[in-house]
N, C-alpha and C positions, 0 to 999 in steps of 0.2 A: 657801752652798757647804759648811760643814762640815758641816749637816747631809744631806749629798747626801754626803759622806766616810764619814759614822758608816752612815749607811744599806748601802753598797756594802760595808764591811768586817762589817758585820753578816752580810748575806748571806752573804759567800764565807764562812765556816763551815759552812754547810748541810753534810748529809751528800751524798755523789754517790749522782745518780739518785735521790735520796729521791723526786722525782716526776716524771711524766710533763713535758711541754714540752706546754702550749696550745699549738694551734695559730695561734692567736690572738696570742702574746705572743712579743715579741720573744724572742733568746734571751739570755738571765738569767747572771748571775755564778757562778751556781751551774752550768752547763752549761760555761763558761770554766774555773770554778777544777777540773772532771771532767776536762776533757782537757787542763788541764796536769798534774794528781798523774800521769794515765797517762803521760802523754810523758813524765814523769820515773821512773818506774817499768821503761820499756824501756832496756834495757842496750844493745842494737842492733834492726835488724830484723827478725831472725829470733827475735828472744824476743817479741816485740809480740804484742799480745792476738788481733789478729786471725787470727795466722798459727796458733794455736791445737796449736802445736808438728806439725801437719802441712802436707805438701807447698803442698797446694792446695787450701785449703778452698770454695774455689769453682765447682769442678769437683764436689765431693762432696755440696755444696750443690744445684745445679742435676741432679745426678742424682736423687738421692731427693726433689726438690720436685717433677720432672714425669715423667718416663715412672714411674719407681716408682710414685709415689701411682695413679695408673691400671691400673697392673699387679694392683696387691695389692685395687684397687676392683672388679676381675672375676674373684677368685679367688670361689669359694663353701665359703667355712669358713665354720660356725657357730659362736660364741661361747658367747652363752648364750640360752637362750628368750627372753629379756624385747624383744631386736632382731625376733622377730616377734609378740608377742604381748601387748606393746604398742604396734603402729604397725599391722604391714601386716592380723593378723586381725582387730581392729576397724572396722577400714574397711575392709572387706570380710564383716562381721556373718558371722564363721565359727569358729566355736567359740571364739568371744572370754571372754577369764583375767575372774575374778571383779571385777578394778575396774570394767570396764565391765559388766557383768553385775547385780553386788547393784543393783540397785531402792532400797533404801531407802541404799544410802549407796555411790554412786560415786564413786569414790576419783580415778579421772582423767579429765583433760580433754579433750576431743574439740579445741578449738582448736589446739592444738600440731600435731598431728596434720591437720587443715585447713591450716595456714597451710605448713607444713615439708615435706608428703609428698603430700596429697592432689590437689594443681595436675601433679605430676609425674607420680602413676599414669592421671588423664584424658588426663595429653597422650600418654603411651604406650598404654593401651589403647582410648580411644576416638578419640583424633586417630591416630596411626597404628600400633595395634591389633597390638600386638606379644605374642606369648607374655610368657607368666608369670615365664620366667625372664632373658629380656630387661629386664619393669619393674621385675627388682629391680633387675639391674645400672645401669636409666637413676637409680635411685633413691641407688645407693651413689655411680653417678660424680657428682650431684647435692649430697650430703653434704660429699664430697673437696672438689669445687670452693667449697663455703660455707666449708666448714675452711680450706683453704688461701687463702684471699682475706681472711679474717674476720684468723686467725693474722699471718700476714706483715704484712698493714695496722696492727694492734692492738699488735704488738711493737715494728714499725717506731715508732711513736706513743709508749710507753711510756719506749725506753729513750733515754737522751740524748744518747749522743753513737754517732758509728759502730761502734766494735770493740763496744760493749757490744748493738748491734743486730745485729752479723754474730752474736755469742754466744749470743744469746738465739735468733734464726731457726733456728741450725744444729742445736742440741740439742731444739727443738720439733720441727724437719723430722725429725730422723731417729730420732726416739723409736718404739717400737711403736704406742702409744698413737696416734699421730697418723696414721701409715702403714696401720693395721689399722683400730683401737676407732673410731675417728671417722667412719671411712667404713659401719660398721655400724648399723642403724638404732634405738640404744640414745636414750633421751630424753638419756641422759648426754651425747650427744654434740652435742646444739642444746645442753645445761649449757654446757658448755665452749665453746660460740661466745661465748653470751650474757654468761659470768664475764668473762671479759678482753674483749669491749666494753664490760660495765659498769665492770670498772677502770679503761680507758683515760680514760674520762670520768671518773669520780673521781678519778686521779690529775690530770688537768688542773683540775681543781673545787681542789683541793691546791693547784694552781701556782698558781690562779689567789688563792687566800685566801694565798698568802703574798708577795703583790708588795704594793708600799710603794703609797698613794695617790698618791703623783708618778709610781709605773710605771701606775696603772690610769687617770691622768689623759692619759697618753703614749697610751695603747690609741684614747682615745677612746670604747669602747663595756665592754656590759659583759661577762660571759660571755656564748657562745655559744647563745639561747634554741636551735635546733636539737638541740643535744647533750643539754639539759635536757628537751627531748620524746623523744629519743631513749634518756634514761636512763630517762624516767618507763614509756615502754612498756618497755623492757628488762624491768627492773623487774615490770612487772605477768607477763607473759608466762612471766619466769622462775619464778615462784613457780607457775603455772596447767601449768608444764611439771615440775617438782620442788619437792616445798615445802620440801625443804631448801634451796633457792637462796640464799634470806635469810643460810644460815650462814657465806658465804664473805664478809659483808661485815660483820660484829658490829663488827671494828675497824675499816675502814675507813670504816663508816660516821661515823665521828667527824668525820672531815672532811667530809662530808653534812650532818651537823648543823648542826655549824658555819656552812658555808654556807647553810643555809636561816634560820636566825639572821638572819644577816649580811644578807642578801637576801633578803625575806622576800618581794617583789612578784614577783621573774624566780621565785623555788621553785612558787610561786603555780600555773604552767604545770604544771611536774614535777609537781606533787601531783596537777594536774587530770588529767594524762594519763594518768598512775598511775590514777587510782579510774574514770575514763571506759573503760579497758580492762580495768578487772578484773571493772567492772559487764557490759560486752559481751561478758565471756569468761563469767558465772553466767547469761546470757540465751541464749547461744549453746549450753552445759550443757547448761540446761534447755527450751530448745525441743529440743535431739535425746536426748535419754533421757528425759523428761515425754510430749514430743509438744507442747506448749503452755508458754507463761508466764501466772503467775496474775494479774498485771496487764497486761490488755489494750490495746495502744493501739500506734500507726501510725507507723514509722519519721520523724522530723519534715524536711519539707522545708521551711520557713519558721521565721523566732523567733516566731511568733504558737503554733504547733504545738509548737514546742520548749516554749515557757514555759507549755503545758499540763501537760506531761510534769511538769516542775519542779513544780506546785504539787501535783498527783498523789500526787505522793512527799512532797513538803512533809506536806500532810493524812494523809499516811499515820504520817510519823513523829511529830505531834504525835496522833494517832488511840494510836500504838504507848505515848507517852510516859504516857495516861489509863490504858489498858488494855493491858497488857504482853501477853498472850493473842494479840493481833491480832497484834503482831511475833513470835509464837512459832509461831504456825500457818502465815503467809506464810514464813519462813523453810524450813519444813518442808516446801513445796512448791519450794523453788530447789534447786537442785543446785552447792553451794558445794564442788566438789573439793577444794582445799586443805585445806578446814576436817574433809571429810569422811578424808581421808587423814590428815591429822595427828591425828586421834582414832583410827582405825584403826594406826597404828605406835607410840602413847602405851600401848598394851595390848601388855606384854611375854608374854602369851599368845598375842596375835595373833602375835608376831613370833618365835615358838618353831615356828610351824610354817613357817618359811622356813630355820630355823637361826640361831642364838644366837652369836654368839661372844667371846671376853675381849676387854675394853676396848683392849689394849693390839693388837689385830690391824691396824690401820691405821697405824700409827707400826711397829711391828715389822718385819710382815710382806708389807701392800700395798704402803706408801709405797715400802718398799725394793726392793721387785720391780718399780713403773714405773721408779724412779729407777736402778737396778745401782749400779753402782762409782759414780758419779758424786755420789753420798749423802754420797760424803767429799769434796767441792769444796762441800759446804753448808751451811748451817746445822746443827747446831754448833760444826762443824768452822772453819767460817768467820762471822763476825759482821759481815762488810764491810757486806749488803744489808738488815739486821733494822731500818731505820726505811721502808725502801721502799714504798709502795703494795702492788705484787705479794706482797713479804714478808707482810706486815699481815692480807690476804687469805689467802694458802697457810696464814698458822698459825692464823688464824680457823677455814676449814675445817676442817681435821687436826683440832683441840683438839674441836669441837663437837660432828664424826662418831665422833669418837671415842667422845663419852659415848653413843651409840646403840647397843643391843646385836648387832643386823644390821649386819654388816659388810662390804662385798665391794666387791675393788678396783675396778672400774668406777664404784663413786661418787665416786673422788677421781680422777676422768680430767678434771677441771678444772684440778689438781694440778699437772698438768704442762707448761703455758703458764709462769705463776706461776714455778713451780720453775727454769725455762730462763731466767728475766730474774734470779734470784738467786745461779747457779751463778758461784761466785767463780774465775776464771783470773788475777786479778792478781798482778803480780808483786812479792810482799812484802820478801823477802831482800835484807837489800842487800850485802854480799859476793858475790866473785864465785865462790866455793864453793857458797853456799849458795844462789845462784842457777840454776846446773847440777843442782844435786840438786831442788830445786824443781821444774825443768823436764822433767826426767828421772823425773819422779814425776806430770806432769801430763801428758806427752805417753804412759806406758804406761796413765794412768785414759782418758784417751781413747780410747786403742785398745781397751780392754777396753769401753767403752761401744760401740765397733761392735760387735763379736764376739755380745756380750752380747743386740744389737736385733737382728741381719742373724740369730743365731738362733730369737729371739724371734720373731719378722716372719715365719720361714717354718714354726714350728709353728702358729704363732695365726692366718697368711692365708691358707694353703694347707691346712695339714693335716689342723688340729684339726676332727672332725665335717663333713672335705670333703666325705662322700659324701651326706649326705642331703638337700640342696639340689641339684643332678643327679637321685638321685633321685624328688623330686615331681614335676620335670622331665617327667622321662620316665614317671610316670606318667597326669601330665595329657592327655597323647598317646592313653592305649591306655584310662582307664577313663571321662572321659567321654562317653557316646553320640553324640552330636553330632559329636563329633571324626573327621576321616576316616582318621586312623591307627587308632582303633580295628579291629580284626580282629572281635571276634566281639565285636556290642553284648550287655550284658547287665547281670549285676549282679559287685559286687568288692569282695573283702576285700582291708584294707590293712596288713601285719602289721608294726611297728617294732617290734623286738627289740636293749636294750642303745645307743641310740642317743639324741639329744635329742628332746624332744615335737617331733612334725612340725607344719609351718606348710602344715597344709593349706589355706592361702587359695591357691595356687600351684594348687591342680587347678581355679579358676576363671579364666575370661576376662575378668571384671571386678567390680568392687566391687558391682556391683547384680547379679551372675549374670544378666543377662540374654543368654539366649538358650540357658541351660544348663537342661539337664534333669538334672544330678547332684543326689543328694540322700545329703547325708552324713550319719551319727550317730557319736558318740564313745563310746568304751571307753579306760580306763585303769587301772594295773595298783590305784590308792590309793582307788577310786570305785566300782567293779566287781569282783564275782566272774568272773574271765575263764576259770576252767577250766569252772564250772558254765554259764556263757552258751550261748544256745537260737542257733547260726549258722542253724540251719534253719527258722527263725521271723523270721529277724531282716530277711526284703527283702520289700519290699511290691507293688515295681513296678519295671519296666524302670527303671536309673538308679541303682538303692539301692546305697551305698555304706560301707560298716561300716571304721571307722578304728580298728584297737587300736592302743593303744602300752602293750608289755609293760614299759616301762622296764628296771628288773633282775631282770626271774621268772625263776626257778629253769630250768635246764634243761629238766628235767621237767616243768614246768608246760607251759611251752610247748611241747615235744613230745604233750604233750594236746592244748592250744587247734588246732597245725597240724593235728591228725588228725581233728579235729572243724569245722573247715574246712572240711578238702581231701575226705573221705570223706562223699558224702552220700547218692547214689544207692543204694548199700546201705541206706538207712535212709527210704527212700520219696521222695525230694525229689525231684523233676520238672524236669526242665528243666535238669543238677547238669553241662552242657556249658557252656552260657554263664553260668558261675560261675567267675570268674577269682580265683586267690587270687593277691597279691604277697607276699614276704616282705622285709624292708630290715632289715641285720645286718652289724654290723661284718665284716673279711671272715675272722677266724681263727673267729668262733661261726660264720660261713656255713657253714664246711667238715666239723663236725661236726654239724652240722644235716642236710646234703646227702645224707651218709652214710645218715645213718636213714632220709632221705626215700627215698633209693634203694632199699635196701631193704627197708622196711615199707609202701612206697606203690606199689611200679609199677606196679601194676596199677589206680590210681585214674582213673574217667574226667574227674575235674575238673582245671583245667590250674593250675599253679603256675611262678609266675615268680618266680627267684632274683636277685635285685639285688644285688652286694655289690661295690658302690662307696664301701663305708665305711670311713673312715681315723682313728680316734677316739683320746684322748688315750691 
């Protein structure tokens, strides 16, 4: 009996919410002695954590978790390229960005992109065969609904007791990040599913290495082997999706450790499922960018077939262990993304041509800008949550990304799950002065965190780069042949001017272009001479399609390239009717554009189509 006294007093010192609640495990002294400090911390009910000094947070809740998130999933702003160009132009093998492309080192993985995106564009384009700009919407409200299911489940899981779970939902819900960034098709944003699943689980892994052998003998069993196959693929998947993944858990994995220590037979699974998926995701690599695997052999559907495989590999590594050569050559036919990627970003040359910036841009100037005002309810300002799991994690990230000389806030949009389970609303003061001014200090940071997102929300979902997704839209209509909006089949130039690289995967009907006779080539302002380029040489056959993107060229330049477009007949070129130029231009350069054209072209017999449905930052 005393030592069942010393044990229980032990515990309730824990820090609150230091970790998640097993699901598995009763609930603990430490979840008891959390919601008694808060009930002693409310003065009455209208200071209480949940009520978060406004009206109805429940109402505010339920608003922006469901018609908003939908709303802002079928707006068409563009963020930044990398949402189409690494997702929707690789699969769809149309002018796919140099990871997938280098040959001798591709840098990312096709599986993420299988598993997260690919199941959704067959069900809209070939199961019911929807426009282009329909699969992207099935694809964002797709994202929405992972996010929001993933979120809500995983915070609900983490925090311990109610008010600090109403806390954490409200400030995730109504973040930009969560409303906008998530529903865009950034890898960042399967990150931040995958980060707080994988805490959730190691915060339970936590709860569970800190119960007494009289609570684990209570359980009856031991951890959850489910959650440990579900860590181990997390795990693999995340690192094949971002190889920074690893950095959000440096400290948390400590209590990983630990438990594989402790447990070394239930790890056993975790590890195998770990290295079985990461093995499936370098075979999966390298049959689609090789075309083949250099060890040949037959999916096993028996252990007799299985345990061929196994000695295969066996002979090969003691083969490798004689002659180092044999493991240098095989390797060099696999396509190890991560590996290939983290040699590629380890070269501060490589990463000069993406942009450089001071160490100190992520703590300064990202972090602050997902966070706004609400940066002062947190760490440092507050110290309540810094043994926490999610704590452990966010400063893991932050500290690592930080030493990376490429900086851009969308890498820490994990940041902000994490961040929403640390934001400190308790009520510390204990006078009842200093308790009004307290509250009269947290209930204007609040208000200033709507103001702050409900702006945000509507430059970033609506605004930003609205017009050139519409755009493709409506180009997909009029330049592929096939199409019966088409007016006059032929051939077509596609001019962006001042705008983001176009995601011309959008002019096809599907990932394998079947049934399309477009044939696109690329020009760009960093790769191309675009004033010297031959437009009158440049189409070969009914269908040819020539894509510039002027980026930021000079005025003038461009008023060359249009005129050597638009002007061809004059210069012998046959057929200079069914030559369609588009132009796509924010809409204050359209209108100086137009001008000229007006003037210096009317009498041109090639036809020019003015787009300016761009609304840019």
């Amino acid at each position: 009996m005393a030592k069942k006294k010393s044990a229980k007093s032990k515990n309730s010192k824990k820090t609150p919410s230091s970790s998640s609640a097993s699901a598995s495990t009763p609930r603990s002294d430490t979840t008891k002695q959390t919601e008694a400090n808060i009930d002693q911390d409310k003065p009455n009910e209208n200071g209480s954590l949940s009520s978060f000094s406004l009206n109805n947070w429940r109402n505010l809740y339920i608003l922006f978790a469901i018609p908003l998130r939908f709303v802002f999933a079928l707006q068409s702003s563009y963020i930044h390229p990398d949402e189409f160009f690494q997702t929707f132009q690789p699969l769809y093998h149309d002018n796919e960005p140099w990871e997938f492309s280098n040959s001798d080192a591709i840098a990312r993985s096709i599986v993420p992109l299988n598993l997260f995106y690919r199941p959704l564009i067959i069900l809209a384009t070939e199961k019911l065969q929807l426009p282009p700009l329909t699969v992207y919407y099935v694809v964002k409200l797709g994202l929405c609904l992972m996010t929001w299911f993933v979120y809500d489940y995983c915070l609900f899981k983490i925090m311990p007791v109610k008010q600090e779970r109403v806390k954490a939902l409200f400030f995730a819900t109504t973040s930009l990040l969560t409303m906008v960034h998530q529903a865009h098709s950034f890898s960042n944003s399967i990150e931040s599913c995958l980060v707080v699943l994988a805490v959730w689980i190691i915060g339970d892994l936590r709860s569970h290495l800190e119960l007494t052998s009289e609570e684990r003998k209570q359980l009856g069993h031991g951890f959850s082997l489910s959650k440990l196959v579900l860590l181990g693929g997390i795990m693999a998947i995340g690192i094949f999706n971002r190889v920074t993944f690893p950095v959000w858990f440096i400290f948390p994995g400590w209590y990983l450790l630990r438990f594989v220590l402790r447990f070394p037979f239930r790890s056993v699974i975790m590890v195998s499922v770990f290295v079985l998926t990461s093995l499936s995701c370098i075979y999966v690599d390298t049959v689609h960018f090789k075309g083949s695997f250099p060890i040949q052999f037959e999916i096993p559907t028996t252990i007799q077939e299985a345990s061929k495989i196994i000695t295969t590999i066996h002979q090969l590594i003691k083969e490798a262990q004689t002659n180092p050569e044999t493991m240098t050559n095989l390797t060099s036919q696999l396509v190890i993304t991560p590996l290939n990627n983290l040699i590629y970003n380890t070269n501060v040359s490589n990463l000069s041509q993406h942009g450089l910036h001071p160490y100190y841009t992520h703590l300064l100037i990202n972090y602050p800008q997902i966070m706004g005002p609400v940066i002062f309810l947190l760490f440092p300002f507050s110290t309540k949550y810094v043994k926490t799991t999610p704590f452990l994690s966010l400063f893991s990230g932050l500290l690592i990304l930080s030493l990376v000389p490429h900086q851009e806030l969308r890498f820490l949009m994990p940041a902000l799950p994490l961040s929403a389970c640390c934001i400190d609303l308790g009520l510390n003061p204990t006078t009842i002065s200093s308790w009004r001014l307290w509250k009269l200090y947290k209930s204007y940071i609040i208000q200033l965190w709507m103001i702050f997102n409900v702006a945000s929300i509507i430059f970033y979902g609506i605004l930003h780069q609205g017009g050139v997704v519409p755009a493709l839209a409506y180009l997909h209509e009029h330049v592929d042949p096939t199409s019966t909006h088409t007016t006059i089949p032929g051939n077509s130039v596609l001019l962006f001017w001042r705008t983001y690289k176009p995601p011309t995967w959008m002019l096809y009907n599907s990932m394998d272009h079947q049934g399309s006779k477009l044939n696109c080539s690329y020009l760009n302002r960093d790769e191309h001479d675009l004033v010297k380029f031959d437009f009158e040489n440049s189409f070969n056959e009914n269908g040819s399609c020539t894509v510039v993107d002027f980026m930021g060229l000079e005025y003038d330049s461009v008023k060359s390239v249009v005129e050597k477009a638009i002007v061809k007949k004059d210069k012998g070129v046959t057929d200079a009717d069914n030559e369609n130029v588009y132009l796509v231009a924010p809409f204050g350069d359209m209108i100086g554009i137009t001008i000229w054209i007006i003037s210096k072209l009317m009498n041109s017999v090639s036809r020019l189509s003015l787009l300016a449905w761009e609304f840019t930052k």
